[in-house]
C-alpha positions in Angstrom: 0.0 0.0 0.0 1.8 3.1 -0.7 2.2 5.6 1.9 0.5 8.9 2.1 2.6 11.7 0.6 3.1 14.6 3.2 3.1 18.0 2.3 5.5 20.5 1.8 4.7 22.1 5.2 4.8 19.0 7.1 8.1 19.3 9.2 6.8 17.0 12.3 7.1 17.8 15.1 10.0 21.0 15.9 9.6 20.3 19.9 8.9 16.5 20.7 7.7 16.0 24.1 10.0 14.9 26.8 10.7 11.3 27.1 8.8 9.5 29.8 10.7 9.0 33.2 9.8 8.6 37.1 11.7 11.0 39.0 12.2 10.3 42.9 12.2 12.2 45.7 15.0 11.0 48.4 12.4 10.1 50.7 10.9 8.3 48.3 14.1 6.4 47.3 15.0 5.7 50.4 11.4 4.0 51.3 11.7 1.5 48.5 15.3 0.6 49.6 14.6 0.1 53.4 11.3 -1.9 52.0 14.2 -4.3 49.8 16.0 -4.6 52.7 13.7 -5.5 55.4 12.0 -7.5 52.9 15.1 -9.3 51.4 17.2 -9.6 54.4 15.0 -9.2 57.9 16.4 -10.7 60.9 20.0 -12.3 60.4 22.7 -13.4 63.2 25.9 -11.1 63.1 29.3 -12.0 65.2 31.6 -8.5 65.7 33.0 -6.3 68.0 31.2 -3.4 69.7 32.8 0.3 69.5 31.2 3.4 70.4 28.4 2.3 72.6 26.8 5.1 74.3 23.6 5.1 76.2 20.9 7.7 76.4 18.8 8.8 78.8 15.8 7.5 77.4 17.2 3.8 77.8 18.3 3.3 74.3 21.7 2.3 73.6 23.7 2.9 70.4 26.7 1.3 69.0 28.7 0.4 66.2 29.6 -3.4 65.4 32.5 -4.0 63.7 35.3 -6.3 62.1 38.6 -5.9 60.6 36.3 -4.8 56.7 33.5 -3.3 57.8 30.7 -1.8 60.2 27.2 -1.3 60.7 25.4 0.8 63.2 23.0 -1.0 66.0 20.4 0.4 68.3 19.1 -1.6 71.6 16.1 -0.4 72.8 15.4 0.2 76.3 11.9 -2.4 75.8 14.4 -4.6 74.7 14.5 -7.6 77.2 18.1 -9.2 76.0 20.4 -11.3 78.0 24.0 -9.3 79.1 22.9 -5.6 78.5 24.3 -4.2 81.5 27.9 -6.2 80.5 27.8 -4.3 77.0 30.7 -2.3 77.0 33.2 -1.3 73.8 35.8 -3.9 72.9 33.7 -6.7 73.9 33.1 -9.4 71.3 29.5 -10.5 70.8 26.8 -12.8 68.7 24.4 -10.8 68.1 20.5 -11.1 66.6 19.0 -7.8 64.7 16.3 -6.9 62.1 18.1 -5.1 59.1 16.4 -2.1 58.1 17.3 1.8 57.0 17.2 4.8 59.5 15.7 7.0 56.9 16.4 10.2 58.6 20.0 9.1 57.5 20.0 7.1 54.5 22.0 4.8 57.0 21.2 1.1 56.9 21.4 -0.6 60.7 20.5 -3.7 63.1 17.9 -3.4 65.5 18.9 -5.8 68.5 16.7 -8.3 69.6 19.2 -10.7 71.1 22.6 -10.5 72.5 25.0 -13.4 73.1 28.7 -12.6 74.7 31.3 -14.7 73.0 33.7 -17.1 74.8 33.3 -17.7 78.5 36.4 -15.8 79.1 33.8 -12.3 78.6 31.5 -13.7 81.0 34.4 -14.5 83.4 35.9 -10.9 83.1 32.5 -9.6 83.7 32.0 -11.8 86.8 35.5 -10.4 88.8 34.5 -6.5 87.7 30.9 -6.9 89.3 32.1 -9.2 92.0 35.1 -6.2 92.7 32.4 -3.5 91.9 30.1 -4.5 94.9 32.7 -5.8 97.1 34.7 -2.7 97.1 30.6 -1.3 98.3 30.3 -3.9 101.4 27.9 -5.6 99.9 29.5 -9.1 100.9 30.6 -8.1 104.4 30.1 -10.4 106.9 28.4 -8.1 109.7 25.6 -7.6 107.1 24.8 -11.1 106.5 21.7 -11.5 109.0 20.9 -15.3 110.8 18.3 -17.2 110.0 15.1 -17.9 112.3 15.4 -21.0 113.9 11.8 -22.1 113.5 10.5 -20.4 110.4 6.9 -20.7 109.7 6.6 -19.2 106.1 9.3 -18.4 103.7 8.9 -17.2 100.1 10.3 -18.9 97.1 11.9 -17.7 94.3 12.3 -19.8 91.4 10.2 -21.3 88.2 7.1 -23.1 88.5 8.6 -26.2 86.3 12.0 -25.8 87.5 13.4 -29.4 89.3 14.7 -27.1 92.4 11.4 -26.6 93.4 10.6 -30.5 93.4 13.6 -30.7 95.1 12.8 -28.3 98.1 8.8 -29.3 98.2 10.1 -33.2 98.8 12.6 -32.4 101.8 10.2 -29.8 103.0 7.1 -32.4 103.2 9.9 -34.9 104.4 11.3 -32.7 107.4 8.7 -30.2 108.3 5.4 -30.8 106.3 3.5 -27.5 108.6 6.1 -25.0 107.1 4.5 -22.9 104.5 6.0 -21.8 101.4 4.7 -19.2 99.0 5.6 -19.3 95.5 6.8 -15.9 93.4 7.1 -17.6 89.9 9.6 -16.1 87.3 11.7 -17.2 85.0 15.4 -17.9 86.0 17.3 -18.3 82.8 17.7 -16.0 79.2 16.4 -12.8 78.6 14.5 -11.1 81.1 15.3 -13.5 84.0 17.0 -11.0 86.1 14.5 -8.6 86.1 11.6 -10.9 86.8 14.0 -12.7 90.0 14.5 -9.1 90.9 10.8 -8.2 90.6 9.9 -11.3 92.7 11.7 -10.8 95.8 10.4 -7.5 95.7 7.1 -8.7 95.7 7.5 -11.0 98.7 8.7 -8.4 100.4 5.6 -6.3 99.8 4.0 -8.9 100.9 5.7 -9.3 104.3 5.2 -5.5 104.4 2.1 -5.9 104.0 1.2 -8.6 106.7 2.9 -6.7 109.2 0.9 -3.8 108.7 -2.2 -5.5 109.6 -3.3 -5.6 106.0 -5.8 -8.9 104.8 -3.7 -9.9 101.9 -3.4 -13.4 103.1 -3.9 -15.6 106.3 -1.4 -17.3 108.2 2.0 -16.6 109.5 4.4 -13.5 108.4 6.8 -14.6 106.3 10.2 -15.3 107.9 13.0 -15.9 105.0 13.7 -15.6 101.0 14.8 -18.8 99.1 16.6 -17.6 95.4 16.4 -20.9 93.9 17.3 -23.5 90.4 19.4 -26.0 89.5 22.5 -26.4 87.9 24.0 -25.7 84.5 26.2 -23.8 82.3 27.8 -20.3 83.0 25.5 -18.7 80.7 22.5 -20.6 82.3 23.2 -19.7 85.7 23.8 -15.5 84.5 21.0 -14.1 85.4 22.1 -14.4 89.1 25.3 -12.6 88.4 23.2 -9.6 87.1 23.3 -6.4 89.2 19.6 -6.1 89.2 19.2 -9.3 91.0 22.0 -9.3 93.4 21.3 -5.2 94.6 17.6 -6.9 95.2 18.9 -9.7 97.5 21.1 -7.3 99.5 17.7 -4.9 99.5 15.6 -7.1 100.9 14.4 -6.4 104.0 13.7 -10.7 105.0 17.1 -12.6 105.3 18.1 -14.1 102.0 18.9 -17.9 101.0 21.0 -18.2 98.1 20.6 -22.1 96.5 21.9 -21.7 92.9 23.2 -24.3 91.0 24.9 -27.6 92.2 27.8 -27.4 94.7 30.8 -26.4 92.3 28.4 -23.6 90.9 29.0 -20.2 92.5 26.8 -16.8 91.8 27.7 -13.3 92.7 24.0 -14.1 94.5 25.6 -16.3 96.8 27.8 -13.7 98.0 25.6 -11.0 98.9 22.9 -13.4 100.5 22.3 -14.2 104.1 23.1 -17.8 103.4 24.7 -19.8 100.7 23.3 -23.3 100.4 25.0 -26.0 97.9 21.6 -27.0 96.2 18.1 -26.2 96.7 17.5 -29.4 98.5 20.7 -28.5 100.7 18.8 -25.1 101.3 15.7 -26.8 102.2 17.2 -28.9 105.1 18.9 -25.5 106.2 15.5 -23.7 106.5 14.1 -26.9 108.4 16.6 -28.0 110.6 15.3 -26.2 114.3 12.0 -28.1 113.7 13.1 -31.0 112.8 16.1 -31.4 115.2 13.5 -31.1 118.0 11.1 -33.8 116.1 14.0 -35.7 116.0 14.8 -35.2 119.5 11.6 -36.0 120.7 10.7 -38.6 119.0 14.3 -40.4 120.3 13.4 -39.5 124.1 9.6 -41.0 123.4 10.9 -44.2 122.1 13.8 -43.9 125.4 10.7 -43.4 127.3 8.9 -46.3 126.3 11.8 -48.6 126.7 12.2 -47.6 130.4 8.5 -48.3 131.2 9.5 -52.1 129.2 6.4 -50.9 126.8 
């Protein structure tokens, strides 16, 4: 088909309109690459070193983590329940879990924390002797603050987890040697994240408690209580942390009921044990502790009844 002729005055078009294109904002730009990121990466396990940690007052902590390449920038936020916070310090090698995203204010791609891991039990050692140093230089373990036990207890509080063996342990001895002595429960977790602060917030409680009774108040009936137990069983360095952790141990020395400390097996030793009233080997060790008046004098009288009998040839 042969093609239209154009005229003479047909010279197209002298201004052809601008190509098509998408032009971006930096906002914009950096939305689509923190939606990539978040998207194509999310939450990833990073090992590094920690430099310029600083804390704010809000809670928050920031810091860089680095190797001998590279760095990236991390933020910890205060809600953040992780294991070792208060240990963070720069230099110290850790494992480390964060969500990758952009802080768009910035342009700046970072980790937000969600769990921390120290590396090698020679940083969790180290950390052990500063703390231990730290509150002994303050008295803490003196031996004029450590306060006796009652010799007949009637209630004491317990401090462990619901499931954990250690409370088996002390329920059996208690039944065994003084079944009338009442213990009351404060459940919280006593290993990982957030342990420390939910031992911490425990003891409290049971001392709010004893407050409480001895102000007259009807929270409960039955005796005041008389003693703390800080309770669990054995394991690892890393599963027995959460009683090295300030929080815990400046809880223990605060309370205003004498403490038992019965952490781990009988090689296992916690900053807890230092400050506490009494350090027992195990929990069932600790148990036989709190019961030993009563059941001395059981024992005692039960020995003169039979003594008794024998001299009347019953």
């Amino acid at each position: 088909m042969p093609r239209a002729s154009k005229s003479q005055w047909d010279f197209g078009e002298l201004f052809p309109p601008e190509q098509t294109r998408r032009v971006l904002t930096v906002s914009e730009l950096t939305t689509q690459v923190k939606r990539l990121v978040e998207q194509h990466l999310g939450t990833v396990w990073v090992a590094g070193e920690i430099t310029n940690l600083r804390e704010q007052a809000s809670g928050h902590m920031y810091f860089t983590l680095k190797d001998a390449a590279t760095q990236v920038a991390c933020v910890l936020f205060r809600r953040e329940q992780v294991a070792h916070r208060s240990l963070l310090e720069d230099g110290q090698k850790v494992i480390l879990q964060g969500d990758v995203t952009v802080y768009e204010a910035r342009g700046q791609y970072q980790l937000i924390v969600r769990q921390l891991e120290m590396q090698g039990l020679g940083a969790l050692q180290a950390a052990f002797e500063k703390l231990k140093q730290k509150l002994a230089a303050e008295g803490l373990f003196a031996e004029e603050r450590k306060r006796p036990l009652p010799k007949y207890p009637q209630c004491v509080g317990v401090v462990t987890s619901s499931s954990a063996a250690a409370l088996q342990d002390v329920l059996h001895v208690v039944r065994r040697r003084n079944p009338a002595l009442r213990l009351i429960l404060a459940p919280c977790r006593v290993q990982g994240a957030g342990a420390a602060r939910e031992i911490a917030a425990a003891i409290g409680l049971l001392n709010e408690w004893h407050a409480a009774q001895g102000e007259g108040r009807d929270v409960a009936e039955g005796p005041p209580m008389d003693a703390i137990l800080v309770t669990r069983g054995g394991g690892s360095l890393e599963d027995l942390w959460a009683f090295n952790e300030e929080e815990v141990v400046r809880a223990i020395a605060g309370s205003a009921l004498p403490v038992v400390s019965a952490v781990g097996h009988e090689i296992d030793f916690t900053i807890s044990d230092f400050v506490a009233d009494v350090r027992a080997a195990t929990p069932s060790a600790a148990a036989e502790i709190l019961t030993e008046g009563v059941f001395a004098v059981t024992s005692l009288w039960r020995s003169s009844g039979r003594n008794f009998a024998r001299f009347w040839g019953a």
